[in-house]
Steps between C-alpha positions, in 0.01 A plus 500: 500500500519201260322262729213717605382484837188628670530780751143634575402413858170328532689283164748338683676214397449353163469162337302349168554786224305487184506768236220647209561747264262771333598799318896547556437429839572164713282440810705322745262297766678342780349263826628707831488478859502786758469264782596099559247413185454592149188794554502696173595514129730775408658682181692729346530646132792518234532647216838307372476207698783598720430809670202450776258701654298393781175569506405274835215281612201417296358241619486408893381174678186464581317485841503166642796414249774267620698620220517605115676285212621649174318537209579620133334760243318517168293690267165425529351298231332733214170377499463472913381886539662536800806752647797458247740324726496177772692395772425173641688430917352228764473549849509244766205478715388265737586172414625548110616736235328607237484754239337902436532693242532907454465722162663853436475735196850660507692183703544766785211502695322148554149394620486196669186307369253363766516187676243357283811442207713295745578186301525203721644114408276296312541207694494268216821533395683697776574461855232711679745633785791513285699760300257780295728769406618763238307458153732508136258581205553447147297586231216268301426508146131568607598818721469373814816411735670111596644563870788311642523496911674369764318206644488158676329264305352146558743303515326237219514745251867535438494877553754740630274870525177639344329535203226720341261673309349892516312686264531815659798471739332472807230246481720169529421148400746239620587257231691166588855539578755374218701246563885596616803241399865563703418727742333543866281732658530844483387883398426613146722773424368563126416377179569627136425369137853511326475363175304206496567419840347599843812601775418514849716604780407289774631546864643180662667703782782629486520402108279653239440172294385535071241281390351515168208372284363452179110606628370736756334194646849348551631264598827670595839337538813644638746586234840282495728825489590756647181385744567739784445821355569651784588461877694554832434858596245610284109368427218522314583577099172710373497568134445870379400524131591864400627686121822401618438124481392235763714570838509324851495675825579311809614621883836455660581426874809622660630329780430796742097371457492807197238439221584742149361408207748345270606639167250474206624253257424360124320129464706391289424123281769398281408279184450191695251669697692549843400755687773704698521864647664732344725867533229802431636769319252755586756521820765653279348846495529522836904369581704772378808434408809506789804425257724158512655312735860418568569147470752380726742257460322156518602273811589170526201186522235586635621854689322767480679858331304808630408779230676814682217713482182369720190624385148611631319242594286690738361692203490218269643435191617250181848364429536344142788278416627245272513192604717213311368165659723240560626268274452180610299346769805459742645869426467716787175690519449855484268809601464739722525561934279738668615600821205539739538642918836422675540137455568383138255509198320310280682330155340410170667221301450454174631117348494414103177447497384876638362325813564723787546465889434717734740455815585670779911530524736804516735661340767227473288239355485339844223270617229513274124401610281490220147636576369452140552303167309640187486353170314667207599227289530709195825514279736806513693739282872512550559770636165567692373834658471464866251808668491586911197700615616581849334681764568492890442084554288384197682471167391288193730379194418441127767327303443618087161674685368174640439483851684309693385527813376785759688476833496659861854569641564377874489888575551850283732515237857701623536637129809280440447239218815227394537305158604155602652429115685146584867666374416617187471842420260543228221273701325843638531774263360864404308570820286790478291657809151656454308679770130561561373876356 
């Protein structure tokens, strides 16, 4: 499937993903729940990034354990003489959350590490009841590891999450939070030198926010565009450095209470150092070809003209077109309809600008209720390459392979997708349908 799904039993339902690779392989870790709360850590392998196979739990909660919070992975510094790879997770217990740490040599089979590593708030800086969860590490000069976490600071210190130092991954010293500038509480999702410049993905629910800085130490400010990286029915960016390039994994939530991992996707900075997500092409080995689409004939305003063929959105697939944005801001807008269950579907609208809406209407262009308004506030080519991944509710759309946005249909996908082209016949052009190998 293209939005891989756990199926192994004592798994259960998935949330947090975060990703490592090693040797052609990458390790995908997940935060799962078999019962009402999250009780274990979970994974499954790939050797493409696309095609999944579950391996199952490897980590369970512990005795006494309210429940488990997500974690990420790393090498283990070289000097530490210790098991090759970490995995840092908390666990609520009692009256507060805090973290533990486990080590593996093949990122298969983990050892958690006693109780005896727990690493507890240093009340200092940080709010001794308050959030202690899910450890980013990025390498020192001197060998040893900076951590980023999420956290609830004192309020006095201008904080937003944790801070820290290792020299061998698993001993932790908590270092005083950096400051945060344009942005609330929330979760680190992860962090990443680009450049100069230190990225991190932080969770304000339901958005994944950017904030950047010029220091590991911070302080960190929000970035002015394209600030919500992120957001709506998906959470939690993680990076994953691999040979192919930095890429972002994230999870997706369909409205039938479904968690799949989202598709992987490029970080992607243009020169003036925004960050945005970007189409993967390590996906195109694995959509084979279907042949073109018929265009119909366009309809008038906003109506919507159905291709004639529908295609298989139960298996899951890509439609490429071109897309000619509108002229001017007052033209008509144009994109593409979804049809979703029995009762309508869901329109995107593109205006001049390539800032899209997604609205629930039907076929005729009806009443239109827009559930989301994205702006990537980046310029576009004339004409521009519009992409829909589509598989049974959760679909996501790149215009000239940046994201857009990921979305969850009110219900599954019929099959049946409409160009809405405001009159004009060369708006939507040279469709082309690929399915999943």
């Amino acid at each position: 499937m293209l939005f891989y799904r756990p199926q192994h039993p004592l798994t259960g339902e998935m949330w947090d993903t975060w990703l490592f690779w090693h040797q052609g392989t990458h390790y995908l870790y997940y935060l799962a729940r078999q019962g009402e709360r999250w009780d274990n850590i979970s994974m499954a392998t790939s050797a493409d990034g696309v095609h999944w196979d579950e391996v199952g739990p490897i980590l369970r909660r512990g005795e006494g354990v309210t429940w488990m919070g997500t974690g990420s992975t790393w090498a283990a510094p070289a000097h530490a003489g210790r098991r090759r790879f970490q995995m840092n997770f908390s666990e609520w217990r009692g009256p507060r959350q805090t973290i533990f740490f486990a080590e593996s040599d093949d990122l298969r089979r983990w050892e958690r590490l006693s109780d005896a590593y727990e690493f507890v708030q240093d009340e200092r800086w940080y709010q001794p009841r308050g959030r202690w969860d899910c450890i980013w590490t990025l390498p020192r000069s001197d060998g040893g590891l900076y951590g980023y976490w999420t956290a609830t600071p004192q309020p006095e210190t201008g904080g937003r999450f944790g801070f820290g130092a290792s020299e061998d991954g698993v001993h932790w010293t908590a270092l005083p939070p950096p400051q945060v500038h344009g942005v609330g509480d929330g979760e680190v999702g992860a962090v990443e030198r680009i450049g100069n410049t230190y990225y991190m993905m932080f969770g304000s629910y339901p958005n994944m926010v950017t904030l950047t800085a010029e220091r590991p130490e911070g302080p960190f400010h929000a970035v002015a565009r394209n600030r919500d990286l992120l957001g709506g029915h998906t959470y939690f960016t993680r990076f994953h450095p691999n040979p192919d390039g930095l890429l972002v994994n994230h999870h997706a939530m369909a409205r039938d209470g479904r968690i799949c991992m989202g598709l992987l996707k490029r970080a992607v900075v243009d020169a003036e150092g925004v960050l945005r997500l970007g189409w993967w092409p390590g996906y195109q080995a694995a959509l084979a070809p279907a042949g073109p689409l018929a265009a119909p004939a366009p309809g008038p305003g906003a109506a919507v003209s159905m291709l004639p063929q529908p295609i298989d959105a139960a298996a899951g697939g890509m439609l490429t077109a071109c897309l000619q944005l509108p002229a001017t801001p007052f033209a008509p807008r144009r994109g593409l309809y979804v049809e979703c269950g029995d009762s309508g579907g869901v329109a995107v609208l593109f205006d001049a600008q390539g800032r899209a809406e997604f609205c629930r209407t039907d076929p005729e262009g009806g009443s239109c209720v827009v559930e989301k308004r994205i702006d990537r506030e980046q310029d576009w080519p004339q004409p521009v390459q519009l992409r829909l991944v589509l598989q049974q509710s959760l679909l996501e759309l790149y215009l000239d392979d940046i994201l857009i946005e990921c979305f969850s249909l009110p219900a599954a996908a019929t099959g049946r997708i409409g160009l809405i082209s405001g009159g004009d016949a060369a708006a939507v052009t040279a469709l082309d349908f690929s399915g999943l190998v």
